[in-house]
N, CA, C and O of each residue as an XYZ file, in Angstrom:
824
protein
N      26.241      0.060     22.969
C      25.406     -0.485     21.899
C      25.134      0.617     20.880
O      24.636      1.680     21.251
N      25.423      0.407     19.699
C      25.216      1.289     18.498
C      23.642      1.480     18.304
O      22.777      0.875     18.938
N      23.431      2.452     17.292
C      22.334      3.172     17.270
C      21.292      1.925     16.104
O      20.081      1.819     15.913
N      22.426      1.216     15.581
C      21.882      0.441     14.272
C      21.280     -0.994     15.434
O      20.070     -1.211     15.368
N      21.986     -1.757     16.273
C      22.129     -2.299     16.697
C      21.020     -2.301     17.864
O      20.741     -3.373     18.401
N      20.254     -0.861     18.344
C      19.540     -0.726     19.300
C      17.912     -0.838     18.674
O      16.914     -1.155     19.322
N      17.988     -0.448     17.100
C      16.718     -0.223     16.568
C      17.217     -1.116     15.312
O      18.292     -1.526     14.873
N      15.538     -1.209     14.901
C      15.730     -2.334     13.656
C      15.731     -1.155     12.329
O      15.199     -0.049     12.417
N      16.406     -1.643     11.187
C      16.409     -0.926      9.605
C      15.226     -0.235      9.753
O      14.444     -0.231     10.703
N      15.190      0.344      8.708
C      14.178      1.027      8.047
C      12.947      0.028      7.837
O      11.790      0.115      8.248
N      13.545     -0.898      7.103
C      12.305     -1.786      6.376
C      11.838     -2.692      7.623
O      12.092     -3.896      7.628
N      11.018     -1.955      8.876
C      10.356     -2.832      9.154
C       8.494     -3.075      8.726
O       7.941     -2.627      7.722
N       7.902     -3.834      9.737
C       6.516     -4.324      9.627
C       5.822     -3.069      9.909
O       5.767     -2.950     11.133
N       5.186     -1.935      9.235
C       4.595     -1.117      9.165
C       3.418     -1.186      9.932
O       3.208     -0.536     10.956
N       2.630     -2.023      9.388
C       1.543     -3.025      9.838
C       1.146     -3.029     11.608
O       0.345     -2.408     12.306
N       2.128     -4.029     11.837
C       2.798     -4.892     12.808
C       2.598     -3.662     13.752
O       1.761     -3.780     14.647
N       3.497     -2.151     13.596
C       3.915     -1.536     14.571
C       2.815     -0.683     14.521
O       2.994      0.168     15.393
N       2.030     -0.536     14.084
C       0.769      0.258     14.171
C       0.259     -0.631     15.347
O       0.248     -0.585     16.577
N      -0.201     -1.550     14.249
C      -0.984     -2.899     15.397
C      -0.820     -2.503     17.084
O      -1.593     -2.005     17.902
N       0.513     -2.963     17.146
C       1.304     -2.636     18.563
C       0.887     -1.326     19.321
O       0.205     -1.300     20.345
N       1.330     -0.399     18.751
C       1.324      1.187     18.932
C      -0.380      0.954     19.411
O      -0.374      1.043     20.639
N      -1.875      0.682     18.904
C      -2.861      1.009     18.563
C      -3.117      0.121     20.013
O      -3.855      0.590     20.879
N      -2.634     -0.821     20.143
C      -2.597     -1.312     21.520
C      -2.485     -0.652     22.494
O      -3.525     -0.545     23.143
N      -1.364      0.001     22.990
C      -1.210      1.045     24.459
C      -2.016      1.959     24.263
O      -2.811      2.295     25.141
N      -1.964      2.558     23.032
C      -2.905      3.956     22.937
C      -4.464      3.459     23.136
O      -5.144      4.422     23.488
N      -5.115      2.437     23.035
C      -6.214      2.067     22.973
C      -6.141      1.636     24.859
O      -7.268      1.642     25.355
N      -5.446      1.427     25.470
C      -5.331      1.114     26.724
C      -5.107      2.776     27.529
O      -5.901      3.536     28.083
N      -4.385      2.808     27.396
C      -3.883      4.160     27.711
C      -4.175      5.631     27.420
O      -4.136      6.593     28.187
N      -4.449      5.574     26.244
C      -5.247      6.729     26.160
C      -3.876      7.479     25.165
O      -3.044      6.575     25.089
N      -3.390      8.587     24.488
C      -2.352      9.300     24.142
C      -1.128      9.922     25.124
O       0.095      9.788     25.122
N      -2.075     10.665     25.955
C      -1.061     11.524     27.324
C      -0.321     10.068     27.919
O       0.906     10.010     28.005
N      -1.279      8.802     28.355
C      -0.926      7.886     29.107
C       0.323      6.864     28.444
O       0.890      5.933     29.014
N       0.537      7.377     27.046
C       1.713      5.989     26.664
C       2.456      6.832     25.836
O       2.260      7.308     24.718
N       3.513      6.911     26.798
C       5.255      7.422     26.884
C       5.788      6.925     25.622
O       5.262      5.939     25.106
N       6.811      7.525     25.057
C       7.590      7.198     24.040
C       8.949      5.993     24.331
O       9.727      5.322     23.653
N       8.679      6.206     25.580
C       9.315      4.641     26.238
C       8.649      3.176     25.764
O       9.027      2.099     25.304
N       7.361      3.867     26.190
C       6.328      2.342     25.941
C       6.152      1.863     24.694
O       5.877      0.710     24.362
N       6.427      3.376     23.629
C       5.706      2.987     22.538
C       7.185      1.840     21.750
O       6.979      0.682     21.387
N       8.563      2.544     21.654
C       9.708      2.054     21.264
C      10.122      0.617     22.099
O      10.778     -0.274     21.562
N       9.788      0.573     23.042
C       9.777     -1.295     23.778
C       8.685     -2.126     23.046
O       9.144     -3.219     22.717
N       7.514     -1.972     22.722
C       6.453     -2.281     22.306
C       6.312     -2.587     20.602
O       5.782     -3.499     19.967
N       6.904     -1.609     20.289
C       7.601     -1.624     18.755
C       8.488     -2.117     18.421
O       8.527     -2.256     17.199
N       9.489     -2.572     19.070
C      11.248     -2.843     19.207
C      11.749     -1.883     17.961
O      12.272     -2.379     16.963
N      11.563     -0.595     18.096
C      12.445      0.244     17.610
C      13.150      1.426     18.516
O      12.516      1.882     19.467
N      14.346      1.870     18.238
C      14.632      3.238     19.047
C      14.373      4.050     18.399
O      14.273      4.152     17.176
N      14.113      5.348     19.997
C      13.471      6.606     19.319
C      14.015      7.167     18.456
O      13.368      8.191     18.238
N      14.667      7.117     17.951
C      15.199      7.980     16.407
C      14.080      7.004     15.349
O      13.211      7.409     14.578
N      14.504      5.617     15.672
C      13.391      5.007     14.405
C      12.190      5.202     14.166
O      11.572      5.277     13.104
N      11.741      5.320     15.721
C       9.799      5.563     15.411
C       9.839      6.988     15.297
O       8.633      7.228     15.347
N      10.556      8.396     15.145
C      10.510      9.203     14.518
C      10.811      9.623     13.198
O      10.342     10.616     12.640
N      11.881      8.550     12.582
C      11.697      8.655     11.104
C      10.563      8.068     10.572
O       9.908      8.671      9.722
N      10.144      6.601     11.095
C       8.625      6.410     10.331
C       7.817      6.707     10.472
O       6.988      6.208      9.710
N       7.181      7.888     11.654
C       6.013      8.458     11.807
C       5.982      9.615     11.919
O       4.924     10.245     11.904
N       7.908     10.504     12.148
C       7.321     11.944     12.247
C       7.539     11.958     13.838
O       8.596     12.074     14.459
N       6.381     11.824     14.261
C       6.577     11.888     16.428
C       5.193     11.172     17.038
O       4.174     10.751     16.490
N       5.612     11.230     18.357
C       4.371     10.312     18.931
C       3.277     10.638     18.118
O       2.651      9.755     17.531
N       2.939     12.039     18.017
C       1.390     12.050     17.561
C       0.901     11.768     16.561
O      -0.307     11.573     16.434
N       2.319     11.634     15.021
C       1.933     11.507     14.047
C       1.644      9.827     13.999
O       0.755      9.331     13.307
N       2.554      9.064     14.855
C       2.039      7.554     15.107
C       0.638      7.328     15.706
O       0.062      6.332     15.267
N      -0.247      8.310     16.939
C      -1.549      8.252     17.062
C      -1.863      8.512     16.082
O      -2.764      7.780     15.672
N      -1.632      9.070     15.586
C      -3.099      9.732     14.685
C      -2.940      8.759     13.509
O      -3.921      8.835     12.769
N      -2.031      7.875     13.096
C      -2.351      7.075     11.938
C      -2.549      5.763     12.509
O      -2.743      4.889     11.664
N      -2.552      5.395     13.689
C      -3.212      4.265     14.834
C      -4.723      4.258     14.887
O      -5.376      3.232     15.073
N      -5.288      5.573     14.698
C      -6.675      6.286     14.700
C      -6.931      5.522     13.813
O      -7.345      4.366     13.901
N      -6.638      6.285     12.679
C      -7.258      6.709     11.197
C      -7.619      5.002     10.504
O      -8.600      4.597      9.881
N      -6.309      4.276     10.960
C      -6.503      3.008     10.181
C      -7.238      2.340     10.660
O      -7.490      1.437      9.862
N      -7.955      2.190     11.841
C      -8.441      1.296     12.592
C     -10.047      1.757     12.520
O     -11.033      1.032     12.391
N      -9.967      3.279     12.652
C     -11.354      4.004     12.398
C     -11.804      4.109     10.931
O     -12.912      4.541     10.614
N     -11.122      3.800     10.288
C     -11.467      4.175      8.648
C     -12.066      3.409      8.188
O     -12.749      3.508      7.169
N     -11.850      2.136      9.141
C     -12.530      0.699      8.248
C     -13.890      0.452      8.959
O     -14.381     -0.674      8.881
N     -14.611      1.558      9.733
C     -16.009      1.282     10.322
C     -16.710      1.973      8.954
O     -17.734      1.644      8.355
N     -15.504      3.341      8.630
C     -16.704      3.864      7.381
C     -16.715      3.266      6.265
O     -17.701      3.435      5.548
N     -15.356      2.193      5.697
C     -15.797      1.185      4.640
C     -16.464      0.369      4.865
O     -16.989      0.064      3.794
N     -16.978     -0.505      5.954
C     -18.305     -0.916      6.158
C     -19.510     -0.640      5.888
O     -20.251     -1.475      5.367
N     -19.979      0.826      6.263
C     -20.643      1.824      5.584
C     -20.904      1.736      4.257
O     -21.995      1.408      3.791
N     -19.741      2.078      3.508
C     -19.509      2.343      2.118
C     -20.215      0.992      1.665
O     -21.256      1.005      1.007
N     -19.738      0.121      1.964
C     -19.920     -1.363      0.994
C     -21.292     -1.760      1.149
O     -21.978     -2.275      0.265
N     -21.820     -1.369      2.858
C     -23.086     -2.116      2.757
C     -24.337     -1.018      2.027
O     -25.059     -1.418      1.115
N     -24.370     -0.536      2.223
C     -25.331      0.613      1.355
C     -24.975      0.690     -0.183
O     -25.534      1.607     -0.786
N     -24.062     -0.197     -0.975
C     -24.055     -0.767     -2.153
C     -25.124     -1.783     -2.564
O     -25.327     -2.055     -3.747
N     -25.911     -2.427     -1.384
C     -26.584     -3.956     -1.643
C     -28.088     -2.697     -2.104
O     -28.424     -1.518     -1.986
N     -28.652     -4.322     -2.791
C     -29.857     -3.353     -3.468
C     -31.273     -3.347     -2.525
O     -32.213     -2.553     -2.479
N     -30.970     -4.658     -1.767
C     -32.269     -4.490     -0.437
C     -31.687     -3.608      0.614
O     -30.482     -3.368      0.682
N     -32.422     -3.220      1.282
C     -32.019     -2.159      2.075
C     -32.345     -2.673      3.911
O     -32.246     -2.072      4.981
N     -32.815     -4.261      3.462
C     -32.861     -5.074      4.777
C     -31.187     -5.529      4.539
O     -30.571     -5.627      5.600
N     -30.591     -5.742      3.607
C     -29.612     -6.669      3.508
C     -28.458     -5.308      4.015
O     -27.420     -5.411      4.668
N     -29.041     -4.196      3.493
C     -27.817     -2.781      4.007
C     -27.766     -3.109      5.362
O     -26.653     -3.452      5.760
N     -28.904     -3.094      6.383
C     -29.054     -2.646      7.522
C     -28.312     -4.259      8.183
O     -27.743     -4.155      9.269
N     -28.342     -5.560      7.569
C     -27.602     -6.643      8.328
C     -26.518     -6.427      8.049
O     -25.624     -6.533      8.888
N     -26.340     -6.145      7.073
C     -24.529     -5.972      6.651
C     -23.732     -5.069      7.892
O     -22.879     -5.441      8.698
N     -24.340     -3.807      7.706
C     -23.734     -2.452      8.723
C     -23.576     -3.332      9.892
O     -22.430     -3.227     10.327
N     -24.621     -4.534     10.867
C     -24.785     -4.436     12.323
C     -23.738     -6.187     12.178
O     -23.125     -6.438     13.216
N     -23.643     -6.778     11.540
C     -22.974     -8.193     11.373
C     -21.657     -7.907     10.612
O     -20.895     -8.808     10.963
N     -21.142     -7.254      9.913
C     -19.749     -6.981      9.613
C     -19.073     -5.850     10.513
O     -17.878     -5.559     10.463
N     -19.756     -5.424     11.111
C     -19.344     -4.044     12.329
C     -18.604     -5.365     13.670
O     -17.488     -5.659     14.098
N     -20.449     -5.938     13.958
C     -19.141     -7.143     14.693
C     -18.025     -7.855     14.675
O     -17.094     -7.885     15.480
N     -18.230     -8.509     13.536
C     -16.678     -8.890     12.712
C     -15.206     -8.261     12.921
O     -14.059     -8.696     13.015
N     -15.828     -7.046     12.943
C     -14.836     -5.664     12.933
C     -14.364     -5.697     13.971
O     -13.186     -6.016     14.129
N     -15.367     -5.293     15.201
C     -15.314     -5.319     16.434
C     -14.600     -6.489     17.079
O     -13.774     -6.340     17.980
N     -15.005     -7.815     16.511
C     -14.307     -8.510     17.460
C     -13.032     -9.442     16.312
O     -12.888    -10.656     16.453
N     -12.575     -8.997     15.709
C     -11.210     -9.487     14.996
C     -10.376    -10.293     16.003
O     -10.697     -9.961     17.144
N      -9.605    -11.051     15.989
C      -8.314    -11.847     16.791
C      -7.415    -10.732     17.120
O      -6.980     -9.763     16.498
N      -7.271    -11.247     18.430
C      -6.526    -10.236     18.729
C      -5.090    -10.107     18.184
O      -4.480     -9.082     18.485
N      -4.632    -10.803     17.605
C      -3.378    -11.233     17.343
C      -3.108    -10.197     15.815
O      -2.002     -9.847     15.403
N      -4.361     -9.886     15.223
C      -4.383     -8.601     14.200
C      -5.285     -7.384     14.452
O      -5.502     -6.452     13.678
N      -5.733     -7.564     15.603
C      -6.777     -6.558     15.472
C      -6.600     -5.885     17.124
O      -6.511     -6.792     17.952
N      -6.540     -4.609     17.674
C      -5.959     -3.648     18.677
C      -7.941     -4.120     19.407
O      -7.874     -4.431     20.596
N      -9.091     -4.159     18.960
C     -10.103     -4.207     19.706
C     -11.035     -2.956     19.187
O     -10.436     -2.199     18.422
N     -12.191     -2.665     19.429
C     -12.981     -1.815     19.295
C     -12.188     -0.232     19.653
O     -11.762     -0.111     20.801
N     -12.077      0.469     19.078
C     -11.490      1.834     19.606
C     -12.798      3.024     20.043
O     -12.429      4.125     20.452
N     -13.768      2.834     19.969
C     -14.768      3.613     20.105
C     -14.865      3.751     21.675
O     -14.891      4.847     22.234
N     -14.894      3.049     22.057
C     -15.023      3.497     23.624
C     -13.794      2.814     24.192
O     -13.926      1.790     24.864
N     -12.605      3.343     23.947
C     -11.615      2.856     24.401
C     -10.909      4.453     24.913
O     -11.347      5.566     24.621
N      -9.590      4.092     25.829
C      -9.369      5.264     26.564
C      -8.901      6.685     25.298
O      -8.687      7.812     25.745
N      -8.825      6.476     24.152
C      -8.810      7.132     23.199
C      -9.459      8.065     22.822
O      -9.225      9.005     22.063
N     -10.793      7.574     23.734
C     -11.921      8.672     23.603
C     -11.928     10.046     24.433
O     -12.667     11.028     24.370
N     -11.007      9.787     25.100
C     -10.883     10.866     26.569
C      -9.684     11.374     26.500
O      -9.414     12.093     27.462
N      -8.729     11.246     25.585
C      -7.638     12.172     24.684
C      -7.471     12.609     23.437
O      -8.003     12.354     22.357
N      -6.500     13.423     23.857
C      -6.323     14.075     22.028
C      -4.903     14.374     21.823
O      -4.177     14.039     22.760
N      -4.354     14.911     20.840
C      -3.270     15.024     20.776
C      -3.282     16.797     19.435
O      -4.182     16.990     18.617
N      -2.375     17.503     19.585
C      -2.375     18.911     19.010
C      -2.385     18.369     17.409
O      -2.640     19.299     16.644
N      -2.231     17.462     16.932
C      -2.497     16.881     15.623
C      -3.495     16.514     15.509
O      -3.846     16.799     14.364
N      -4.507     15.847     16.184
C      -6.051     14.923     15.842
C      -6.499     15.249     17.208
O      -5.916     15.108     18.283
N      -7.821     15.780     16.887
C      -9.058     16.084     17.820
C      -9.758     15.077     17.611
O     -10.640     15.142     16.755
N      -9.508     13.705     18.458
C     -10.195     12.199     18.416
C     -11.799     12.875     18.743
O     -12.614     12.615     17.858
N     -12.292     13.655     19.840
C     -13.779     13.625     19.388
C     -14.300     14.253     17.950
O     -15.292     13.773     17.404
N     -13.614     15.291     17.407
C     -13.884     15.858     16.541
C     -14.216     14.748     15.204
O     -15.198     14.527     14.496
N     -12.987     14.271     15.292
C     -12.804     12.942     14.057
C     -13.819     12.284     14.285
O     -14.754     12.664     13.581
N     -14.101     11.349     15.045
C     -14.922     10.555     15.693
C     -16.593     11.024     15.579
O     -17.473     10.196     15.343
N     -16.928     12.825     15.836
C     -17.932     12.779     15.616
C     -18.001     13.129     14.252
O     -19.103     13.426     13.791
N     -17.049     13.141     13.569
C     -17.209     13.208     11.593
C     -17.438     12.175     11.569
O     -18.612     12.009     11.897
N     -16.823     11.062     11.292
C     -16.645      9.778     10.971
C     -18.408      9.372     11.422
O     -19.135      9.154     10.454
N     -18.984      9.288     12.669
C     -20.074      9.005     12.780
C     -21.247      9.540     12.342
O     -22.353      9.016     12.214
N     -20.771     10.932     12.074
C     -21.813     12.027     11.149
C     -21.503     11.271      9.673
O     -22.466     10.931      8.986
N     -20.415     11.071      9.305
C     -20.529     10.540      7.859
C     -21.111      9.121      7.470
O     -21.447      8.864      6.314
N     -21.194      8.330      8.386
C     -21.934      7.074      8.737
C     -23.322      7.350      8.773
O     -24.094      6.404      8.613
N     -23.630      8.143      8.901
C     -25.528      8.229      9.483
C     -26.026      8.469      8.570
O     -27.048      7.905      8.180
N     -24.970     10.083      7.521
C     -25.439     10.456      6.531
C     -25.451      9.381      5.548
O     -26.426      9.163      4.829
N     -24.630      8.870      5.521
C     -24.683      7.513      4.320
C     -25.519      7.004      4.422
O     -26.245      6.848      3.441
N     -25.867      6.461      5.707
C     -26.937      5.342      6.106
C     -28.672      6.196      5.447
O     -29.397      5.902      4.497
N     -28.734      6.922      6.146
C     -29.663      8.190      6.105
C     -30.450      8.003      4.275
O     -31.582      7.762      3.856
N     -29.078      8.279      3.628
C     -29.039      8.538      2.311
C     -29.617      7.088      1.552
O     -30.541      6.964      0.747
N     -29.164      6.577      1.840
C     -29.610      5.143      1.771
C     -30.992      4.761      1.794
O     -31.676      4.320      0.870
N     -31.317      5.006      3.047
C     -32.612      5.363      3.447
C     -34.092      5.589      2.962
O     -35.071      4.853      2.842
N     -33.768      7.271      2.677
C     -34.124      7.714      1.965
C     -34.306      7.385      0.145
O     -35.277      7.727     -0.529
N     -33.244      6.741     -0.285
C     -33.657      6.056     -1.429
C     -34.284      4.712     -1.384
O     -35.002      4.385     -2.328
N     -34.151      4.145     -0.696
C     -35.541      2.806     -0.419
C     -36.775      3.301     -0.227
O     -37.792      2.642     -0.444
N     -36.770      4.352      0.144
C     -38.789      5.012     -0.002
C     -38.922      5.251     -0.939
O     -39.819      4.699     -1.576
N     -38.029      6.279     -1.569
C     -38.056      7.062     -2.891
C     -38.695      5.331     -3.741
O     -39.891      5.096     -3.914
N     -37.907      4.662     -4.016
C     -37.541      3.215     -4.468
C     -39.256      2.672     -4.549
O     -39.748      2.384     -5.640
N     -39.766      2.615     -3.727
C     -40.836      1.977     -2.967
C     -40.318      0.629     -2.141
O     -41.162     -0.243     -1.930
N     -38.955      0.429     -1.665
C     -38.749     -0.471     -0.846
C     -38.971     -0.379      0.454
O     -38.975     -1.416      1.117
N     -39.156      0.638      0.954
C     -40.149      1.080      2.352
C     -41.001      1.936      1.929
O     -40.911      2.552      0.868
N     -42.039      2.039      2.886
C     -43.380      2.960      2.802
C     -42.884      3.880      2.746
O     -41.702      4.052      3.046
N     -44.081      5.196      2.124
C     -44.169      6.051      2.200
C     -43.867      7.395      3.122
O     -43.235      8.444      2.998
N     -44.769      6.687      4.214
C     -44.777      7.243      5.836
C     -43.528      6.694      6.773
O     -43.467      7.108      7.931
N     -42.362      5.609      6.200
C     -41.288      5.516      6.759
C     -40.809      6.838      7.299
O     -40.829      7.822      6.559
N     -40.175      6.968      9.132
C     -39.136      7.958      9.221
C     -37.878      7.915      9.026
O     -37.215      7.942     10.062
N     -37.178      7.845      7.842
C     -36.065      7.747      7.775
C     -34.851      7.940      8.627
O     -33.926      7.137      8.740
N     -34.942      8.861      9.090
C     -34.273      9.618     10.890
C     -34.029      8.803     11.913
O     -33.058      8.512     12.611
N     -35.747      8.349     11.783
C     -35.697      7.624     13.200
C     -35.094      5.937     13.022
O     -34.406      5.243     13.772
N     -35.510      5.759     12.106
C     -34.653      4.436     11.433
C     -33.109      4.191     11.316
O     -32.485      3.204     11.707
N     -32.746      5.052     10.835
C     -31.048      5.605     11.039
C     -30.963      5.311     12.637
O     -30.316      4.444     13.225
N     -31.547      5.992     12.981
C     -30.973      6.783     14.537
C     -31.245      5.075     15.502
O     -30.592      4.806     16.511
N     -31.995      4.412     15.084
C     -32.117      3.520     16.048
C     -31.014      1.956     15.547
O     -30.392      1.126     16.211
N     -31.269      2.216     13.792
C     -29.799      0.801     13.531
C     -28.144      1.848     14.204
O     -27.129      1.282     14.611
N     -28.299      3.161     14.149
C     -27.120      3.528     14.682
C     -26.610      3.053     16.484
O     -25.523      2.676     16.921
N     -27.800      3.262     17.096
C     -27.931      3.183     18.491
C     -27.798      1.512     18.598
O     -27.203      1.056     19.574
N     -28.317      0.663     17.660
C     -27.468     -0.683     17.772
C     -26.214     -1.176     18.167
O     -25.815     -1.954     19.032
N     -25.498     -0.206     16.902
C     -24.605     -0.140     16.698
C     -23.571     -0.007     17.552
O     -22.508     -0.626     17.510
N     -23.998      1.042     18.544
C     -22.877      1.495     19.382
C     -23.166      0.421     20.561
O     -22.133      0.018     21.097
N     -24.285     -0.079     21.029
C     -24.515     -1.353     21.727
C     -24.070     -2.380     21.973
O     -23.988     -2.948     23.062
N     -23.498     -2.941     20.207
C     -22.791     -3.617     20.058
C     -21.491     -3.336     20.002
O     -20.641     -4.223     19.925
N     -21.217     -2.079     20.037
C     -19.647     -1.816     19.993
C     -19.446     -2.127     21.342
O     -18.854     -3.164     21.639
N     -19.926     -1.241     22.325
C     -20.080     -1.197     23.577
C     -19.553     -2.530     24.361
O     -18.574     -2.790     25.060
N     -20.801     -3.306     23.849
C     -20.421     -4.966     25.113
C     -19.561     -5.622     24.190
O     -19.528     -6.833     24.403
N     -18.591     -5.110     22.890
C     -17.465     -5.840     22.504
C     -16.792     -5.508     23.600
O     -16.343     -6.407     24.311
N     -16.613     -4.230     23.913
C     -15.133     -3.420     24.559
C     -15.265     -4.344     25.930
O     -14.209     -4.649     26.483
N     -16.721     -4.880     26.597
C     -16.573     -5.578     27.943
C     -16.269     -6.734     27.874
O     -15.850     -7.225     28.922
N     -16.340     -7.540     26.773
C     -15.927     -8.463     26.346
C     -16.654     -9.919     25.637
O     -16.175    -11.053     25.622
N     -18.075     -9.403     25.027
C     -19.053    -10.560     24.663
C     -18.230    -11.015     23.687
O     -17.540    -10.333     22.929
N     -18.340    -12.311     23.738
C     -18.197    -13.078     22.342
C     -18.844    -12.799     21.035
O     -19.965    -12.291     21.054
N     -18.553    -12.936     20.458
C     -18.496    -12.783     19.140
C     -19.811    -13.560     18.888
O     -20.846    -12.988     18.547
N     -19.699    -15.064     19.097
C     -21.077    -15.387     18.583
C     -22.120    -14.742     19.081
O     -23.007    -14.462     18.274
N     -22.349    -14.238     20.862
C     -23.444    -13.518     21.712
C     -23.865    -12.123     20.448
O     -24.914    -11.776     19.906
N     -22.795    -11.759     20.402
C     -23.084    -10.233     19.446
C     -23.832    -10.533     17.826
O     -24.622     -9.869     17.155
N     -23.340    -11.492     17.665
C     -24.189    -11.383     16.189
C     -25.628    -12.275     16.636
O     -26.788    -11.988     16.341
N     -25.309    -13.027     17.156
C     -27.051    -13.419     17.527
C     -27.739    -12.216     17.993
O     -28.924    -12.164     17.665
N     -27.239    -11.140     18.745
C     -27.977     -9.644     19.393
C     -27.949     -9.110     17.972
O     -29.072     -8.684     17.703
N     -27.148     -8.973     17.007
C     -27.507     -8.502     15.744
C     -28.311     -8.663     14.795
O     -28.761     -7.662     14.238
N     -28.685     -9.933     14.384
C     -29.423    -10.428     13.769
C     -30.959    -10.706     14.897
O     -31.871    -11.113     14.177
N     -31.259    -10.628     15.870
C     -32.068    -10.417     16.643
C     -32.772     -8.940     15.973
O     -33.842     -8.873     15.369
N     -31.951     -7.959     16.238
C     -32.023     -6.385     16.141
C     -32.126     -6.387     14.336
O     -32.166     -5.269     13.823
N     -32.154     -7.204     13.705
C     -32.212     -7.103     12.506
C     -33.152     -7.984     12.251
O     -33.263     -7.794     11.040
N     -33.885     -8.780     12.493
C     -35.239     -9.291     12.436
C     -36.154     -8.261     13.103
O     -36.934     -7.617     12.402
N     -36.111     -8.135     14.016
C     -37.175     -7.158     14.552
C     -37.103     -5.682     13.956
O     -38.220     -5.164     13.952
N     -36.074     -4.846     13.442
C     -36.202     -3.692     12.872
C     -37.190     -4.384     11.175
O     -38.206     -3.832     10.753
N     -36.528     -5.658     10.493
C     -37.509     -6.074      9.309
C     -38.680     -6.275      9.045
O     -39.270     -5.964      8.011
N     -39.389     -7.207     10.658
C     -40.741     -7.174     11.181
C     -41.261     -5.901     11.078
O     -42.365     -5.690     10.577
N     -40.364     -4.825     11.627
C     -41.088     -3.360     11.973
C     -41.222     -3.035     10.290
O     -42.413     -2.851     10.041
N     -40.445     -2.918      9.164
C     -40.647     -2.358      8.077
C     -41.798     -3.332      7.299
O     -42.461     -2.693      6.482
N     -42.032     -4.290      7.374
C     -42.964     -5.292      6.766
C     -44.303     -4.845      7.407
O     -45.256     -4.841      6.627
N     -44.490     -4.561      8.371
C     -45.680     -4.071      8.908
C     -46.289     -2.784      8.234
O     -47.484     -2.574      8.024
N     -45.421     -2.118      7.995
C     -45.196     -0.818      7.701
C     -45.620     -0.483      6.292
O     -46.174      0.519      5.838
N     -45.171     -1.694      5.680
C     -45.709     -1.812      3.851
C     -46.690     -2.857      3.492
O     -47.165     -3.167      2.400
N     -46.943     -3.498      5.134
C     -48.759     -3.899      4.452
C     -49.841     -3.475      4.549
O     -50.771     -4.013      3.947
């Protein structure tokens, strides 16, 4: 069998083979999924998934990046809204969304997936991981902090501790995605956790 014949063209589903790829590695961890697994899984041969990615690691690490990048445009978009109750539902109800996508486009929550307990000499997944969440807090944080400034929370608001506890949601809900709650269970726990953090700020400014 020829080399053309064993792997598909150039022009395949970019997409598609991430998708795939983001699968074992999210099961498996990096060390745990062979360049066997990844080229059966992909239907390309190894010469192909090294021209489109470079080598295994350069395929983790852009399996990472795409899947992790879109928790911090969540971030980004919701700390655009001008209430800062509507920031804090956005972050904990489009995170779920995130979290629980079809599987048929979406690899699953990567945050506590075996991903977390490897690395590869290209991407230091905790390192990334604790940027990415440091750059999340600070946003959030920042945010924050301009709703007091604002007078949309009190004065005596702790901004910190406010962060620190819609963050600790957050990972809550990441958490019992990865075990497997439904989707509707999680946003009712969201919007739960987002009435009662609103109760807490309404108290706070009467």
């Amino acid at each position: 069998m020829t080399e053309r014949t064993r792997g598909r063209p150039r022009a395949f589903d970019r997409d598609r083979a991430i998708l795939e790829a983001a699968r074992l590695f999210w099961r498996r961890g990096y060390s745990g999924t062979s360049t066997r697994a990844l080229t059966a899984a992909l239907g390309l041969s190894t010469s192909s998934l090294y021209a489109a990615f470079g080598s295994k690691a350069g395929l983790f690490e852009e399996t990472v990046r795409t899947y992790a990048e879109r928790y911090r445009e969540i971030y980004r978009q919701a700390v655009s809204e001008k209430d800062i109750r509507t920031v804090i539902e956005r972050i904990l109800t489009d995170s779920v969304h995130e979290f629980t996508q079809p599987s048929d486009a979406h690899p699953g929550c990567l945050i506590s997936s075996a991903v977390m307990t490897d690395s590869t000499s290209t991407l230091d997944t905790h390192a990334y991981f604790a940027e990415l969440h440091g750059s999340n807090d600070q946003i959030l944080l920042a945010r924050i902090e301009r709703a007091i400034q604002d007078g949309q929370l009190a004065a005596g608001t702790n901004a910190a501790a406010l962060t620190g506890f819609v963050q600790s949601v957050w990972h809550g809900l990441s958490a019992r995605s990865n075990l497997g709650a439904a989707r509707e269970d999680l946003i009712d726990a969201a919007r739960l956790a987002h009435k009662l953090i609103c109760r807490q700020l309404a108290s706070t400014t009467s």
